[in-house]
NUMAR-800288 format. One line per field, with one value per atom (N, C-alpha, C): residue in one letter; atom name; residue number from 1; x, y, z. Coordinates in Angstrom, 2 decimals, m for minus. Example, Ala and Ser with C-alpha at 12.3 -4.5 7.8 and 13.67 -1.06 7.14 Angstrom:
REM NUMAR-800288
code	(a,a,a,s,s,s)
site	(N,CA,C,N,CA,C)
pos	(1,1,1,2,2,2)
x	(13.19,12.30,13.20,12.85,13.67,12.90)
y	(m5.69,m4.50,m3.30,m2.25,m1.06,0.03)
z	(7.80,7.80,7.80,7.08,7.14,7.87)
//
This chain:
REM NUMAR-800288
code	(x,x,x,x,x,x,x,x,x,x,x,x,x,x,x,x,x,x,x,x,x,x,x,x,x,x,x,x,x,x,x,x,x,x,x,x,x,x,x,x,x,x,x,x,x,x,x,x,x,x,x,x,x,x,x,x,x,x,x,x,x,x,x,x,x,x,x,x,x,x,x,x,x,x,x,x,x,x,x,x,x,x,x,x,x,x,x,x,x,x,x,x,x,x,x,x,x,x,x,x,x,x,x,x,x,x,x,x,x,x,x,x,x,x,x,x,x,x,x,x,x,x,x,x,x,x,x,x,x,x,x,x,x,x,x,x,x,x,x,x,x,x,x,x,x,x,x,x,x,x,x,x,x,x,x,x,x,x,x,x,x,x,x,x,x,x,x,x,x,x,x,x,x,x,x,x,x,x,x,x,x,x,x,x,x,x,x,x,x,x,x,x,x,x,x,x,x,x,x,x,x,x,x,x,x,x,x,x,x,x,x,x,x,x,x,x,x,x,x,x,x,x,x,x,x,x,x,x,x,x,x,x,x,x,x,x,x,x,x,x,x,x,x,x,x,x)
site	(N,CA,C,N,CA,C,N,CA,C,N,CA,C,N,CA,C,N,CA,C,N,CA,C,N,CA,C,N,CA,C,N,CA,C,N,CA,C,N,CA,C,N,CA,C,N,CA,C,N,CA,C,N,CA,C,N,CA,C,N,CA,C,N,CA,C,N,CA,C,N,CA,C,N,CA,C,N,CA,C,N,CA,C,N,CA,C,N,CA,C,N,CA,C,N,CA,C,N,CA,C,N,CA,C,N,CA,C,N,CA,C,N,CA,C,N,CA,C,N,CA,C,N,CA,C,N,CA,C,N,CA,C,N,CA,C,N,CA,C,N,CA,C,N,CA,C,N,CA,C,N,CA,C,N,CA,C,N,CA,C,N,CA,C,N,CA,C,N,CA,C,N,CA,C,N,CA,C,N,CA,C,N,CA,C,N,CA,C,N,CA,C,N,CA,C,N,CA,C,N,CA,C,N,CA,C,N,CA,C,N,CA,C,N,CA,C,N,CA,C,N,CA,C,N,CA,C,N,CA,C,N,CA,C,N,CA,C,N,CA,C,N,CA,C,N,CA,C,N,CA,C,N,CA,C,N,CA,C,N,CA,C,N,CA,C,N,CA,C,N,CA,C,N,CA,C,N,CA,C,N,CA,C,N,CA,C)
pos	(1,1,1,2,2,2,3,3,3,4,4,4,5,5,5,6,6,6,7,7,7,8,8,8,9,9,9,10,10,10,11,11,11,12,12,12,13,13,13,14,14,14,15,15,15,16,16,16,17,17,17,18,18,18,19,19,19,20,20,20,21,21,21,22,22,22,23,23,23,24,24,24,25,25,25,26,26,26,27,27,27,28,28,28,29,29,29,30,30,30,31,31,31,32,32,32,33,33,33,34,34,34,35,35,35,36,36,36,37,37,37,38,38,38,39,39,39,40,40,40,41,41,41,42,42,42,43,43,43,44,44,44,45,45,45,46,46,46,47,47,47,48,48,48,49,49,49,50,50,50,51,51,51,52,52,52,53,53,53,54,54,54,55,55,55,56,56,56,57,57,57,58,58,58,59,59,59,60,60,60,61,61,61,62,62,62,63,63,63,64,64,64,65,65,65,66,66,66,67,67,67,68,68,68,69,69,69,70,70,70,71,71,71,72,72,72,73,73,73,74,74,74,75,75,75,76,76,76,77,77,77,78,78,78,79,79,79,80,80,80,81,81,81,82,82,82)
x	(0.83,0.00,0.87,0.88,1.76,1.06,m0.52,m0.81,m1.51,m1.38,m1.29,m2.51,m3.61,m5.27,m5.56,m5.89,m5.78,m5.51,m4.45,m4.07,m4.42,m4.49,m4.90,m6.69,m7.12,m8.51,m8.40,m7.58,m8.35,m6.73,m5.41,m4.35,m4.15,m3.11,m2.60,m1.67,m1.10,m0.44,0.74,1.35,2.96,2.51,1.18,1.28,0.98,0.56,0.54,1.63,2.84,3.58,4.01,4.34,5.06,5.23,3.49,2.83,3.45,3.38,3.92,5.56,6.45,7.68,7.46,6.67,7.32,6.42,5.60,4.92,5.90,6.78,8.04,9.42,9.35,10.96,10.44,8.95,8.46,8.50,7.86,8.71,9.91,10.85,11.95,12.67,12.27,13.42,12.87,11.75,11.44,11.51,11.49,11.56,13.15,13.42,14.29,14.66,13.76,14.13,14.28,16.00,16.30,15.35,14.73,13.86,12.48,12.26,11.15,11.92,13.06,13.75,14.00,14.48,15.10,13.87,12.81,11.74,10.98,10.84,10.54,11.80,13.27,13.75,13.86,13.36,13.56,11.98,10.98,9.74,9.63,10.61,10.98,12.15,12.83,14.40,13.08,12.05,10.97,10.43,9.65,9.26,9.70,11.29,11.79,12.36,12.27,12.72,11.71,10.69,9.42,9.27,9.09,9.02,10.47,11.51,12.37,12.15,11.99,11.23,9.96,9.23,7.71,8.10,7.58,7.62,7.39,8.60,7.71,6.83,6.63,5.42,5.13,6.64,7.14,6.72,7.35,6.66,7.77,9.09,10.38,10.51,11.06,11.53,13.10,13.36,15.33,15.87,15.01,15.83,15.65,14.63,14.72,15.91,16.34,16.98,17.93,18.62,19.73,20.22,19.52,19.70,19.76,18.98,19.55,20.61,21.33,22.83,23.15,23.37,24.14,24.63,23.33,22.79,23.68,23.90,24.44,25.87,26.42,27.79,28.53,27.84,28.30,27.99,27.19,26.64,28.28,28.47,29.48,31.03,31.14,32.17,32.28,31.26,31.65,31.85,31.51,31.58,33.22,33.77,34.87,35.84,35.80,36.52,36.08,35.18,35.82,36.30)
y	(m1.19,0.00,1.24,2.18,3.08,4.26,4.42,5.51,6.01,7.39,7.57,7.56,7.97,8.21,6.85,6.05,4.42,3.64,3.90,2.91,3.46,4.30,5.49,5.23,4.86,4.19,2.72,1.78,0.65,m0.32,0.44,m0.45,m0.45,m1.86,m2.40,m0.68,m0.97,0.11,0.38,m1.14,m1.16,m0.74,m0.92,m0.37,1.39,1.49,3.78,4.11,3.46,4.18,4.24,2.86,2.52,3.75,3.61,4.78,5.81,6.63,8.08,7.93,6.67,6.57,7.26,6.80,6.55,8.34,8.92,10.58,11.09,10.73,11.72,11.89,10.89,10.57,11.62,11.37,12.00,13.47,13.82,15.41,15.87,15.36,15.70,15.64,14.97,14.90,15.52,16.56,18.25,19.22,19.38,20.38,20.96,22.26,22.88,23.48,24.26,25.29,24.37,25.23,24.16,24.19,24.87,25.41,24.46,23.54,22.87,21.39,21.04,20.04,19.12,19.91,19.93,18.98,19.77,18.96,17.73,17.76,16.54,15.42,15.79,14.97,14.00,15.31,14.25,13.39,14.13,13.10,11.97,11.70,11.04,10.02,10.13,9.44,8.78,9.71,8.89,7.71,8.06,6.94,5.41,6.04,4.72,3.88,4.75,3.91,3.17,3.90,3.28,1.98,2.48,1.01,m0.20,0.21,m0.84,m1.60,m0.71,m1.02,m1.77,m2.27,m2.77,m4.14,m4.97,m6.21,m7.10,m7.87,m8.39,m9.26,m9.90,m11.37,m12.59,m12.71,m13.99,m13.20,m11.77,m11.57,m10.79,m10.97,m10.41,m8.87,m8.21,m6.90,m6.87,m5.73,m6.00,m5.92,m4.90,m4.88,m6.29,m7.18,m8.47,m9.43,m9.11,m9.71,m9.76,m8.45,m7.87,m8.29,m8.24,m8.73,m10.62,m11.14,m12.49,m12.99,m12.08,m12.17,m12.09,m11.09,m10.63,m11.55,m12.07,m13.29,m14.41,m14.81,m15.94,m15.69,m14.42,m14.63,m14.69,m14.13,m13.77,m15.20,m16.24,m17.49,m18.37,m18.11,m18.50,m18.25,m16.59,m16.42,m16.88,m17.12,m17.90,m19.38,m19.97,m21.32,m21.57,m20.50,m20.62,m20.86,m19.55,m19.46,m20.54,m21.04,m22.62,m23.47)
z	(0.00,0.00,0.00,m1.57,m1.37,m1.19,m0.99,m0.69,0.47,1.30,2.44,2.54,2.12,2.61,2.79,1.61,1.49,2.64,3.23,4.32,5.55,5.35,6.71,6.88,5.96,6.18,6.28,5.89,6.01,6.25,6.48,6.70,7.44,7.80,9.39,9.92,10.95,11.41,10.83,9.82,9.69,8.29,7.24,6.22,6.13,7.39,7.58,7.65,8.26,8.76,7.57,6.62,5.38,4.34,4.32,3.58,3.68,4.83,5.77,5.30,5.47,4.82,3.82,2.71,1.53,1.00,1.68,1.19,1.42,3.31,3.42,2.22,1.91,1.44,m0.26,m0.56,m1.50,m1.52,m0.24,0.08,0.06,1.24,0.99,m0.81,m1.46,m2.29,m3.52,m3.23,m4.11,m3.23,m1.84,m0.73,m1.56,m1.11,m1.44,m0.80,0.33,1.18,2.53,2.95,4.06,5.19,5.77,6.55,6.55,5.75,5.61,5.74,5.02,5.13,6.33,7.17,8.41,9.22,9.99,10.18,9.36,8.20,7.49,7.68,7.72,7.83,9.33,9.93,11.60,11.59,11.01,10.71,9.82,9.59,7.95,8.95,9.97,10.30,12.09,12.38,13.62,12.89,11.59,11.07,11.05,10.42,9.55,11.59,12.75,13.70,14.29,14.23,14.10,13.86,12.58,11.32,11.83,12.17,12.51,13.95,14.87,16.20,16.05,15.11,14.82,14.82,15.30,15.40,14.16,13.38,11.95,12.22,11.47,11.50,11.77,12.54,13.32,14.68,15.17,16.59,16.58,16.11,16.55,16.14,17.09,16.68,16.16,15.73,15.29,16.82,17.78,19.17,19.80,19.64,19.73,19.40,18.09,17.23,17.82,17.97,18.61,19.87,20.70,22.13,22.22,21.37,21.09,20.70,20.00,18.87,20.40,21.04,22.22,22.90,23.24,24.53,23.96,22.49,22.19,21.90,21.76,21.72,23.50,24.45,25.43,26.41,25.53,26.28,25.46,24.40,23.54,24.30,24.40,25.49,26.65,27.23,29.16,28.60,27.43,27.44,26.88,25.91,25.82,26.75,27.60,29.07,29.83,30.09,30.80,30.53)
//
């Protein structure tokens, strides 16, 4: 779903934000005056953490992801050291 009204009526939450991605990145890249830029870009850089912070469709988030990698190298390191 690439358009913002569309999903904003009838899409999941991960296809609005998607949406809202993909109007921002559409702004910014005819915006000209830095003065408008600036704010779209920090609304445009909330989104996309948003969208990475969102849980995919197995359940997992990337901070999920992340903290498991962690968990298994540092379960990996104490097993070395003994």
């Amino acid at each position: 779903m690439g358009d913002l009204r569309t999903s904003a009526q009838s899409g999941t939450y991960r296809e609005q934000l998607i949406a809202l991605r993909d109007h921002l990145a559409d702004l910014l890249e005819v915006t000209t005056s830095a003065r408008e830029t600036a704010p779209l870009a920090k609304q445009y850089a909330d989104v996309l953490r948003e969208l990475n912070d969102l849980p995919d469709e197995s359940g997992t988030s990337t901070a999920d992801e992340i903290a498991a990698r962690r968990a298994q190298r540092q379960a990996q390191a104490q097993a070395t050291d003994a």
